[in-house]
N, C-alpha and C positions, 0 to 999 in steps of 0.2 A: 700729745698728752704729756703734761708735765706730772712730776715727784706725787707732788700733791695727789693729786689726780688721781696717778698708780696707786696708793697710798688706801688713798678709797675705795675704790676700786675692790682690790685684794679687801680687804675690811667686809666689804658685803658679801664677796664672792666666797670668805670662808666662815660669813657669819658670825666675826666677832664684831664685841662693843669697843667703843672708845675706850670703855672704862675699862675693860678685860684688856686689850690693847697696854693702856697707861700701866696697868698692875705688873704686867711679863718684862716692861723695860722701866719700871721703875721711876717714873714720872705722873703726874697727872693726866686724866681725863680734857683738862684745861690746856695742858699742852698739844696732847695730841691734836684735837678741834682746832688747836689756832695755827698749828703745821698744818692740818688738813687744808683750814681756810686761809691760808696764807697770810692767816697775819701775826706769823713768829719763823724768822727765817732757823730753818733749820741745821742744825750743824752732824760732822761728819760722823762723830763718836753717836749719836742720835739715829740716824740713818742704817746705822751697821745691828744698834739694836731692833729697831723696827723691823728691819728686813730678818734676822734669827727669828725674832721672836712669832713673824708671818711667815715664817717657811719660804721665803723669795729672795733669789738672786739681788743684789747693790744692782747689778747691770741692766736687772730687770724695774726698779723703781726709778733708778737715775733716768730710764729712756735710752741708752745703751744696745738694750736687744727686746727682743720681744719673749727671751726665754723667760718665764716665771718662776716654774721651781729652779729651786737651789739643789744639790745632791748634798743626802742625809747628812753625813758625815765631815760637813763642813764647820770648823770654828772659826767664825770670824771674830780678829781683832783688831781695830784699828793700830794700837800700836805696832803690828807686825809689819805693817808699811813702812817705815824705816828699812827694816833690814829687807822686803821683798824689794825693795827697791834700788837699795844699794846692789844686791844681785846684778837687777835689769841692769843698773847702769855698768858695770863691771863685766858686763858680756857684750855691751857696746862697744862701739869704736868711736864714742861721741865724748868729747868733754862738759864735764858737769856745768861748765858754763853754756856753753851752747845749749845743751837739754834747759837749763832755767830760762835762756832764751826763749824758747824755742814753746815752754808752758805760760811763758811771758808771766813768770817772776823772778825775785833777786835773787843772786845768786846764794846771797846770802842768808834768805828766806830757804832754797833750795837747801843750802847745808843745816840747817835746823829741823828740816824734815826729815833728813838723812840723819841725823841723830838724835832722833827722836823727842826733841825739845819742842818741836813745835806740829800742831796738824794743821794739813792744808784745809781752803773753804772747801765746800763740795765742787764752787765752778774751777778750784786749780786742780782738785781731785779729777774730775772728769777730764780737765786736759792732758793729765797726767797717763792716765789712761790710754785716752785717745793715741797721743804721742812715743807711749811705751810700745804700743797694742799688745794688750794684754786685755783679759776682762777686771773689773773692776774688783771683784771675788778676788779673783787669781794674788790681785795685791795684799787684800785685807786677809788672807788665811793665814791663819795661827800654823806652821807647819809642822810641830811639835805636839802640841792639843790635836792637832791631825790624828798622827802616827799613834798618840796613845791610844785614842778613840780606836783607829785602827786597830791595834791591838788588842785592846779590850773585848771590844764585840767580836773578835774571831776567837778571843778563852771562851769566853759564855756560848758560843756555839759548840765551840769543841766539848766544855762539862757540862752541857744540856746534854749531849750525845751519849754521857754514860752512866751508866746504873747510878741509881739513889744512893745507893751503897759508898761507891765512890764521890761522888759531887760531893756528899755531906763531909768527906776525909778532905778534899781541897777545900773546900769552903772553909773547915776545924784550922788546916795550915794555912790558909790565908788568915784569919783573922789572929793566930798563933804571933804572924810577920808583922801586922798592922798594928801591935800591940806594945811590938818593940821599940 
């Protein structure tokens, strides 16, 4: 089962439209349909919306895994790939030429990805992947929009937890800060 396919897939399975689809990433209904039916190749920035906006793992649309969901608290962006990637490579023993080998692009395509001036298609994306192993997610996570998120939802649990009384005195000093 290819992109597409998944694509659809998910679409019926959570009962959305094309056009509710098209509206959450900011494209038309005409685009979607023509990624669905394959006849508008779709690109990487495209893909990363689709899958947020479906609640599904890149890994699980690209054909990767067969895991569906995503966990909540995931931001994916594709420009985070630059720097997830400089990491992987920086923890290797491999030289960045060999690895552009090795996804059988240029080297010098490889350093433009690596600084952020250029994204890969989805088939050098997937090799990329393949070749790091890692999941596909794992690259595109924002890990900063992470950790806020993170932190966010563990205040709101913690001032749900206390008297009306008090919530409304942090809620007063938060918006006191946000004002500043």
């Amino acid at each position: 089962m290819d992109t597409k396919e998944r694509m659809y897939i998910v679409l019926q399975k959570r009962d959305v439209s094309q056009s509710e689809l098209a509206k959450k990433t900011g494209t038309t209904r005409q685009t979607i349909n023509s990624y669905i039916h394959g006849r508008h190749q779709m690109r990487l920035e495209a893909l990363v919306l689709i899958a947020s906006a479906l609640h599904v793992s890149v890994d699980y649309l690209l054909g990767l895994n067969e895991k569906e969901e995503v966990a909540s608290q995931q931001y994916l962006d594709v420009w985070a790939l630059s720097k997830n990637l400089k990491e992987i490579l920086n923890n290797r023993e491999q030289s960045k030429e060999k690895f552009a080998k090795e996804i059988k692009i240029a080297t010098s395509t490889l350093y433009q990805i690596l600084k952020g001036d250029r994204l890969p298609s989805i088939d050098t994306f997937c090799r990329i992947v393949r070749v790091s192993n890692v999941s596909a997610d794992t690259l595109l996570i924002d890990v900063v929009a992470h950790s806020v998120t993170g932190v966010t939802n563990e205040l709101t649990e913690k001032i749900e937890k206390l008297p009306i009384k008090e919530q409304k005195k942090i809620i007063k000093v938060i918006h006191t800060l946000l004002e500043e």
